[in-house]
Each structure stands twice: as C-alpha cells, then as structure tokens.
Residue frames relative to the residue before (quaternion, step in Angstrom):
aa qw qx qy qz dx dy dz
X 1.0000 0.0000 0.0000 0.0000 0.00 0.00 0.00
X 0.4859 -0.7646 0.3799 0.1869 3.87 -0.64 0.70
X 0.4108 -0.6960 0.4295 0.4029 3.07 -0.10 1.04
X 0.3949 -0.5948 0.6172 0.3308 3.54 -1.91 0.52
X 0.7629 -0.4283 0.3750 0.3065 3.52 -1.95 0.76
X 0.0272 -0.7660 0.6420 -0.0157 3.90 -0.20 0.65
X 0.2638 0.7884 -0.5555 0.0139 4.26 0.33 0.37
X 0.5154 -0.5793 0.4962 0.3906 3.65 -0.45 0.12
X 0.5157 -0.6757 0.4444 0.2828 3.50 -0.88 1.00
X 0.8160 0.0819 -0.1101 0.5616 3.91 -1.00 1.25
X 0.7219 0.3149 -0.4203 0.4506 3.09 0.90 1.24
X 0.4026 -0.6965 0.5835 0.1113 2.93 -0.18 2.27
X 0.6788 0.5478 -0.4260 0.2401 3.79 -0.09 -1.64
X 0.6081 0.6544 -0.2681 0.3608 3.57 1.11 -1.24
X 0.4695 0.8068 -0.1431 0.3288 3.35 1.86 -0.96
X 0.1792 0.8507 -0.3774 -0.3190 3.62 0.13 0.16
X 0.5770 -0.6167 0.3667 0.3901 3.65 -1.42 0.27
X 0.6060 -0.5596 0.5325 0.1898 3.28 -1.05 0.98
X 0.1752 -0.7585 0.5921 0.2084 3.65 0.04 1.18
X 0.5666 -0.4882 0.6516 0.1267 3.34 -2.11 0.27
X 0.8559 -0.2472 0.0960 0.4440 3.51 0.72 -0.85
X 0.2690 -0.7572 0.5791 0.1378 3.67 -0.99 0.70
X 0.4918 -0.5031 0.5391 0.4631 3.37 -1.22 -0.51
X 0.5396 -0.6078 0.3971 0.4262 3.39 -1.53 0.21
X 0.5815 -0.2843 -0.7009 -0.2997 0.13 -2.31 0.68
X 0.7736 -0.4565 0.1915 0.3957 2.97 -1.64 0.31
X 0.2197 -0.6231 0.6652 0.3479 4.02 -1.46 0.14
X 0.4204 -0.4894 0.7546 0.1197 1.96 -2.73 -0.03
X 0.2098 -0.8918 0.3987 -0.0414 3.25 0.41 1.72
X 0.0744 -0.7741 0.6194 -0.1074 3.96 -0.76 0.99
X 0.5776 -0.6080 0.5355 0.0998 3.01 -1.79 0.92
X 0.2700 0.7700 -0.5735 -0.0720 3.80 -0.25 0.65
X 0.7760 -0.4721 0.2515 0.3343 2.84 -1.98 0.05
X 0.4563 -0.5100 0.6590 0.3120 3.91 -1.66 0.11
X 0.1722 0.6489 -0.7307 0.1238 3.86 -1.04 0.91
X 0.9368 0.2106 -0.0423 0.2761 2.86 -1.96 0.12
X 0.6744 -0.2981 0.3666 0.5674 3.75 0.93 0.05
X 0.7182 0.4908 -0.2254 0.4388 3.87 0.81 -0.29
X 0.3840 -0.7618 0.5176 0.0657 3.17 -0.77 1.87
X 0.4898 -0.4621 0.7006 0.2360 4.33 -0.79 0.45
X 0.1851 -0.6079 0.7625 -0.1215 2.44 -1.64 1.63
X 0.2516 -0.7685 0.4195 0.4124 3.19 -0.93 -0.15
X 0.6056 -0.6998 0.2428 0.2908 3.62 -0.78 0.93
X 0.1830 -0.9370 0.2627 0.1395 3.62 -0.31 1.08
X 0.5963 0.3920 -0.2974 0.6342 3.50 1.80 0.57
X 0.6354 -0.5291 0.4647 0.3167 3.50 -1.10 0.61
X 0.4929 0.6476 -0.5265 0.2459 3.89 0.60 0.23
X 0.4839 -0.6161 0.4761 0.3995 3.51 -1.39 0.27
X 0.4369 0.6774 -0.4403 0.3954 4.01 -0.52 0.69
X 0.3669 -0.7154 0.5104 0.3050 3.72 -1.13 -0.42
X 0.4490 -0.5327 0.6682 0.2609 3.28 -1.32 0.10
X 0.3860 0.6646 -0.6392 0.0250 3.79 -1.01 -0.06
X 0.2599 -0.6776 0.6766 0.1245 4.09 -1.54 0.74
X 0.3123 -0.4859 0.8135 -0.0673 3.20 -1.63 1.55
X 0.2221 0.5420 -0.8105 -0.0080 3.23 -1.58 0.97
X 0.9104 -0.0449 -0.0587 0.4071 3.37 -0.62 1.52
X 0.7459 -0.3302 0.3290 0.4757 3.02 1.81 -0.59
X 0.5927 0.6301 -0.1216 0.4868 3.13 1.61 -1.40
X 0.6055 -0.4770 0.5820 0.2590 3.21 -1.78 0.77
X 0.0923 0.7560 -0.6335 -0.1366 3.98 -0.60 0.59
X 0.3564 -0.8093 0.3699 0.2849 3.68 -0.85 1.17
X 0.6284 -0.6070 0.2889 0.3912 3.62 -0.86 0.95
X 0.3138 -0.7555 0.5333 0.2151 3.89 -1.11 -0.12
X 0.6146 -0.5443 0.5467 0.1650 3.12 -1.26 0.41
X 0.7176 0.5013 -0.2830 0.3919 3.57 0.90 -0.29
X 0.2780 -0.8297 0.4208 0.2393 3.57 -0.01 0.53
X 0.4440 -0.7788 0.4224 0.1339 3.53 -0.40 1.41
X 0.4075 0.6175 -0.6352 0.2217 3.44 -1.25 1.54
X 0.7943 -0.4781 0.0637 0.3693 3.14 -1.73 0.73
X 0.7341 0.4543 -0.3656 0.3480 3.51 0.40 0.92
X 0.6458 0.1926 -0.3429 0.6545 3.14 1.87 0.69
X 0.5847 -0.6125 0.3861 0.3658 3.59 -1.17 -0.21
X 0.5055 -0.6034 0.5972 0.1542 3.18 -1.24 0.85
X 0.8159 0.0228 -0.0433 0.5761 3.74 0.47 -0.22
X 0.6192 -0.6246 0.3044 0.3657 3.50 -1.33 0.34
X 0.5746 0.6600 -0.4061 0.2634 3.53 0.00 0.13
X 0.4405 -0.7138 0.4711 0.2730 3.69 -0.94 0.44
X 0.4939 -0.4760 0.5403 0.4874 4.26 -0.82 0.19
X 0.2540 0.6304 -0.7310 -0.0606 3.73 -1.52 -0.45
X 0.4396 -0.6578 0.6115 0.0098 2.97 -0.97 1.91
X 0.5312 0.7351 -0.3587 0.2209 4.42 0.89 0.55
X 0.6550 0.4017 -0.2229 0.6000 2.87 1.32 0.52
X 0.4659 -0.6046 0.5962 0.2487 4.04 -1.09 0.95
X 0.6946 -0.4461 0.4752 0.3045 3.17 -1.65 0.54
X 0.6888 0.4193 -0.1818 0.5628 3.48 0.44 -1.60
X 0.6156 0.5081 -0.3775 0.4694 3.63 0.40 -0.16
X 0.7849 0.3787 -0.1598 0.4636 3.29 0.75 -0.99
X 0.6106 0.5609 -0.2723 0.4882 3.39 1.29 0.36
X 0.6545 0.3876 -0.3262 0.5612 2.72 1.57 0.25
X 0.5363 0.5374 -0.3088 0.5730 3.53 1.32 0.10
X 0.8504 -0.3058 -0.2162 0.3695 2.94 -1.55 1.98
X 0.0339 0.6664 -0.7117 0.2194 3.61 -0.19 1.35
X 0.7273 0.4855 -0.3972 0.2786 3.92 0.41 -0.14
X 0.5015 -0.5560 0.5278 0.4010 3.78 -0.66 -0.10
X 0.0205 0.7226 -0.6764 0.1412 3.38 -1.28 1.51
X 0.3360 -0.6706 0.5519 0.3646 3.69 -1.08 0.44
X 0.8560 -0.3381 0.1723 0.3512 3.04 -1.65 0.05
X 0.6580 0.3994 -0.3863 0.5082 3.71 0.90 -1.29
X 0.4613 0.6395 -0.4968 0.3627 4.02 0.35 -0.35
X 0.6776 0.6366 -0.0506 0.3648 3.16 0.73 -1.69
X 0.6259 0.5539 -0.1558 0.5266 3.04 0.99 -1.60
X 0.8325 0.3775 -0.1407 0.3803 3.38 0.28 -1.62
X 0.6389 0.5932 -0.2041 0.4453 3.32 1.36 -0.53
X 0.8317 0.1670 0.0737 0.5243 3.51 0.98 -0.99
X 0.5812 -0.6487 0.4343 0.2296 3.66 -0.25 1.28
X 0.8515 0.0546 0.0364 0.5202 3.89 0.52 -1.16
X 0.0104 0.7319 -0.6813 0.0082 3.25 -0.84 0.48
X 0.0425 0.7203 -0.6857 -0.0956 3.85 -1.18 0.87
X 0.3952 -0.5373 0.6861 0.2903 3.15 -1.63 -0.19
X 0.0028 -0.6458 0.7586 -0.0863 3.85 -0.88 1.54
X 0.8055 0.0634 0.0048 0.5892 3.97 -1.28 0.72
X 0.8411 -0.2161 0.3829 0.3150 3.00 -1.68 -1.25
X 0.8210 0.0918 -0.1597 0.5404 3.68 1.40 1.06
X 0.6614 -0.5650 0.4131 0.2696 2.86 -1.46 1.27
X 0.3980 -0.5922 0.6728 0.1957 3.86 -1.48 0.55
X 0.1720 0.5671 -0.7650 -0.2524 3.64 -1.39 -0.58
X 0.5044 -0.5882 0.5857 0.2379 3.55 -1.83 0.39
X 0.5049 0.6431 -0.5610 0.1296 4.01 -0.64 -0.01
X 0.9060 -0.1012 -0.0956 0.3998 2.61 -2.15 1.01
X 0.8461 -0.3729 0.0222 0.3801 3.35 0.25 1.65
X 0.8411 0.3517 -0.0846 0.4023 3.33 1.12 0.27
X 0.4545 -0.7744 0.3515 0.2648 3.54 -0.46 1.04
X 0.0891 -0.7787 0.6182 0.0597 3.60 -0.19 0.50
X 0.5545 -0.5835 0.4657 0.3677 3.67 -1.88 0.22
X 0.3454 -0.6068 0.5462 0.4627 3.90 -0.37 0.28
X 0.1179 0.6338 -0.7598 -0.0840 4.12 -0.26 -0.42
X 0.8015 0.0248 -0.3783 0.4624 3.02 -1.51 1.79
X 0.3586 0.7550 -0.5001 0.2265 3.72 0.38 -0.04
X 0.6737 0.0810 0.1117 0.7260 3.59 1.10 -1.68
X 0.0662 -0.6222 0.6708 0.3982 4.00 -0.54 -0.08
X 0.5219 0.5864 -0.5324 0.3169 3.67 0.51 -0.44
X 0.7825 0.3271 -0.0707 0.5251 3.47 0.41 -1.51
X 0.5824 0.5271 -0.4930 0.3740 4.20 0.10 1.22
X 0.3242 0.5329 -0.6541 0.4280 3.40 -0.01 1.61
X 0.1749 0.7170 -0.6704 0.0768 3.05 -0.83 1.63
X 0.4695 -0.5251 0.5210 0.4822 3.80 -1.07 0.95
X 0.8794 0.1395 -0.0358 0.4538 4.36 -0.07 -1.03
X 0.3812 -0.7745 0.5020 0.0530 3.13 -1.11 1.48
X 0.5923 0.4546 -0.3632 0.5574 4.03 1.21 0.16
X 0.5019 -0.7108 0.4403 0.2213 3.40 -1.40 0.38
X 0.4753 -0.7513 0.4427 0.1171 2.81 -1.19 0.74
X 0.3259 -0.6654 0.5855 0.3290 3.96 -0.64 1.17
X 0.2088 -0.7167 0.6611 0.0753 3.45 -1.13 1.44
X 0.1236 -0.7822 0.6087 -0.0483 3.91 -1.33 0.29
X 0.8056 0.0609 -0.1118 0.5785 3.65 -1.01 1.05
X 0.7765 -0.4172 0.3263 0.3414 3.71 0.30 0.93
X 0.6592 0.6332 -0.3311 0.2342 3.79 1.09 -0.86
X 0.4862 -0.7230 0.3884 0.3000 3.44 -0.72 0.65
X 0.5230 -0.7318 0.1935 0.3918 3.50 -0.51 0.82
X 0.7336 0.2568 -0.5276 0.3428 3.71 0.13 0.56
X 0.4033 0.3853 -0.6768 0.4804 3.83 0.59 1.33
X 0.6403 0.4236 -0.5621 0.3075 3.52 0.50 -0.05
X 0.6414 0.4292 -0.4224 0.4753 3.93 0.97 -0.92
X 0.4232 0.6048 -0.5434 0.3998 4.14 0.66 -0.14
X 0.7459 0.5645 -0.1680 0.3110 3.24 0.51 -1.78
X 0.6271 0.5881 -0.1177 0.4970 3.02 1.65 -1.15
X 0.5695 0.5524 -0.3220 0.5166 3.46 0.94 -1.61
X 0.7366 0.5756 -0.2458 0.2562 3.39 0.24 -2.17
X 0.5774 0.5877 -0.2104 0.5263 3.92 1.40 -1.49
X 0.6974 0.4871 -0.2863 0.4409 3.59 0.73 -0.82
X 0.7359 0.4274 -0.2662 0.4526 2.94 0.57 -1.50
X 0.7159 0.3592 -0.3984 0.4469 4.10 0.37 -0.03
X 0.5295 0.5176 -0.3452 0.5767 3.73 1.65 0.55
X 0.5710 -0.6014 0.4325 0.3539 3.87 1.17 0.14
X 0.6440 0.6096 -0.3038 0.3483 3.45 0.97 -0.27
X 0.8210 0.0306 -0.0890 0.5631 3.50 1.14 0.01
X 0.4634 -0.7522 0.4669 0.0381 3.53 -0.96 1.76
X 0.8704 0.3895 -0.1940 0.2302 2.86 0.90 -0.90
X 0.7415 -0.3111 0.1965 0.5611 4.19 -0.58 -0.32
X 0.2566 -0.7416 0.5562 0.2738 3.35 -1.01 0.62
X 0.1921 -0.8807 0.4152 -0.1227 2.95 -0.42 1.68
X 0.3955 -0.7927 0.3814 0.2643 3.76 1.28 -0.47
X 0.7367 0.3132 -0.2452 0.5469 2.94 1.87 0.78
X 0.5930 -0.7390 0.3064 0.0919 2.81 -1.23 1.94
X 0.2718 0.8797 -0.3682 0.1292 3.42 0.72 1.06
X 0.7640 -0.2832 0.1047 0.5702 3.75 -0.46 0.45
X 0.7635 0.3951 -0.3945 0.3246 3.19 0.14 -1.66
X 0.4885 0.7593 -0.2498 0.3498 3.80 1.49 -1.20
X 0.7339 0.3855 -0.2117 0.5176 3.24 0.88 -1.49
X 0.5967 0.5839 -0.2868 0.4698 3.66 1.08 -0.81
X 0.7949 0.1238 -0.2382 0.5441 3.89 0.86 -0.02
X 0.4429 0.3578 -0.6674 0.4801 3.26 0.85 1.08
X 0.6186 0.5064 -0.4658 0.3793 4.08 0.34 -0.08
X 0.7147 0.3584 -0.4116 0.4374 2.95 0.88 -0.62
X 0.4734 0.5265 -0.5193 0.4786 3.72 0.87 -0.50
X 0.6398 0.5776 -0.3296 0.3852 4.21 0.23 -1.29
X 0.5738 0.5915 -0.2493 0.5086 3.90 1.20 -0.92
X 0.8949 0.2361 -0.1906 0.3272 2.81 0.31 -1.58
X 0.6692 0.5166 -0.1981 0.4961 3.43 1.24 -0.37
X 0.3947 -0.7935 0.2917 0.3598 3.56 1.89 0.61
X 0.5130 0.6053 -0.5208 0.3148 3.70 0.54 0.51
X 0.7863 -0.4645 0.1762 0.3672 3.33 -1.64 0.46
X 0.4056 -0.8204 0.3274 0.2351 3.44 -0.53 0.77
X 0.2289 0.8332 -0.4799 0.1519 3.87 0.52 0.72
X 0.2068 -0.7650 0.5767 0.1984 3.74 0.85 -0.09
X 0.3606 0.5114 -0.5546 0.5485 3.46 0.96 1.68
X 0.5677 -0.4069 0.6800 0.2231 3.29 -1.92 0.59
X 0.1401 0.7040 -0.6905 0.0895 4.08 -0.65 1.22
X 0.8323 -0.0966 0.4643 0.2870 2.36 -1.79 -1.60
X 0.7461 0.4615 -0.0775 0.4736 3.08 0.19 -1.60
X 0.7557 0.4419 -0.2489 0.4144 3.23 0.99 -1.32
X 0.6422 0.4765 -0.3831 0.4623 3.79 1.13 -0.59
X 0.6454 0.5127 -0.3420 0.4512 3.81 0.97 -0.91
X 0.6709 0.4562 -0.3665 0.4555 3.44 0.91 -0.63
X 0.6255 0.4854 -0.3580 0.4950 4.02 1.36 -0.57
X 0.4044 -0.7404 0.3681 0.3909 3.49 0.65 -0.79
X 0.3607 0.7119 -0.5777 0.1710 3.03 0.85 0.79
X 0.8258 -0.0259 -0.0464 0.5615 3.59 0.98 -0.75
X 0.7178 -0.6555 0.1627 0.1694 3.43 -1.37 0.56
C-alpha cells in the first residue's frame, strides 16, 4: 500500500516535481511520503511501493529538472571501478541502518527493499529496514545515468522484450524468468554469462557506452 504524503507544513521545496519524462518505457509517476530524514522521490516504474533517497541521512532538496534517460534521477555519479565478480562479493551481509548510512552515499526504498549505491552499483541493503527486505535478486546491479534500480531492470526487461528475449510484463523486477532471458540474450550475443544487469550487458544493449 503507498505510503500517504507526510510534507512539513510551508514547505513547498520539500515538495516533489512531477517529472515530464522517463526512459522506457513509459511511468506511472506518484507522490511519496518524507520520513525519518528522507526526502520523496518521485517513483519511476508502475510498481506498488515507494521510492525514497538517504544521502547520509540528510534532507536532499528537490529539483526543477524533470528526470529521464539523459539526466539523473538521483544524486550520484556511475563509476565503472569495480568488476562484476568483484562486486558480488561486496555487501552480501546484514547491517543496520547507521552502517548503511556511513558506508554508502544513497539508499532508496523500491517495492519491498531498501537499495544502497556504491562504487557503481546498486546493491540490496539486507538489515537496513526488517520491515522493508524482500528482494526478487540478491547481486547487484551496474546502475547508469542516475536511474534508480528498477527503471534500470524496466529499461532492461523493455530492450529484451523487442529482441524476442522476454514475453513477459515489464515489471522492474529482477526475477527468474528476467534473469533467464538476459542469459539467454548473454549466450547468444557471446558476453559473460551471469543473468545479472552489468556492464557488458548495458554497452552491449545500448544504453551506455
């Protein structure tokens, strides 16, 4: 169920802006709520759940630019410094929130779990919220252009599915059948095989270079 709007009275800034456009495919874009130090985003895939950004903890103030696949959606830059297999081996344990916090620049809430951002890649938070930690995929995801990680699997799903490689809804979640036709897409197009969201695999879709 979506959280309801919680803004602090006479504070428009706190407010977010209804975006104009996304990559595909298109959203279905919602208001959520401010908690805990944590400023509403607006949500970029049709899914029931929220969106919210932690930077350290901090309020982050909203913008005026309207978020799609040629600017960012949140504050943070790509960095391409770290290997896949490397990064699979990097936060797989359960931390609480200040851990989190101190460790990792962004954290959102997508569905039924928290994100953190580092060294180019979304990872699950596991222990962040116990309330909020149901995630369909436990490995991280290579993230690009600011986008939060289930407009990136949309983006993904959406590329496949007009390549024959996936039937099914684009949904913004990385779930078997998902991973199962990015492997087969990874096979057939001779790139590593991990039925994960990388590198290789976005440069080889075109989303980035």
């Amino acid at each position: 169920m979506p959280l309801k709007p919680d803004w602090p009275k006479g504070s428009a800034a706190a407010r977010p802006v209804k975006p104009t456009g996304f990559a595909v495919p298109q959203p279905v874009t919602r208001p959520f709520a401010a908690a805990n130090g944590v400023v509403a985003v607006p949500k970029p895939v049709g899914r029931e759940g929220a969106t919210r950004q932690a930077n350290d903890g901090r309020p982050m103030p909203a913008t005026n630019t309207p978020p799609h696949s040629k600017r960012p959606v949140l504050n943070f830059n790509n960095s391409d410094t770290m290997s896949f297999r490397d990064a699979c081996g990097r936060h797989r344990d359960h931390h609480d929130r200040n851990w989190w916090r101190n460790h990792c620049t962004t954290i959102v809430l997508i569905g039924g779990g928290f994100y953190a951002w580092d060294l180019g890649y979304w990872y699950p938070a596991y222990g962040y919220d116990n309330y909020y930690s149901n995630y369909a995929y436990n490995g991280p995801i290579y993230g690009y252009d600011g986008l939060p990680p289930d407009q990136i699997i949309a983006n993904v799903q959406y590329a496949l599915q007009q390549l024959g490689y996936f039937s099914e809804a684009v949904d913004g979640v990385l779930g078997g059948v998902t991973r199962s036709a990015i492997e087969d897409y990874q096979v057939e197009n001779n790139l590593p095989v991990t039925g994960a969201i990388d590198r290789p695999l976005l440069i080889s879709l075109g989303f980035i270079r």
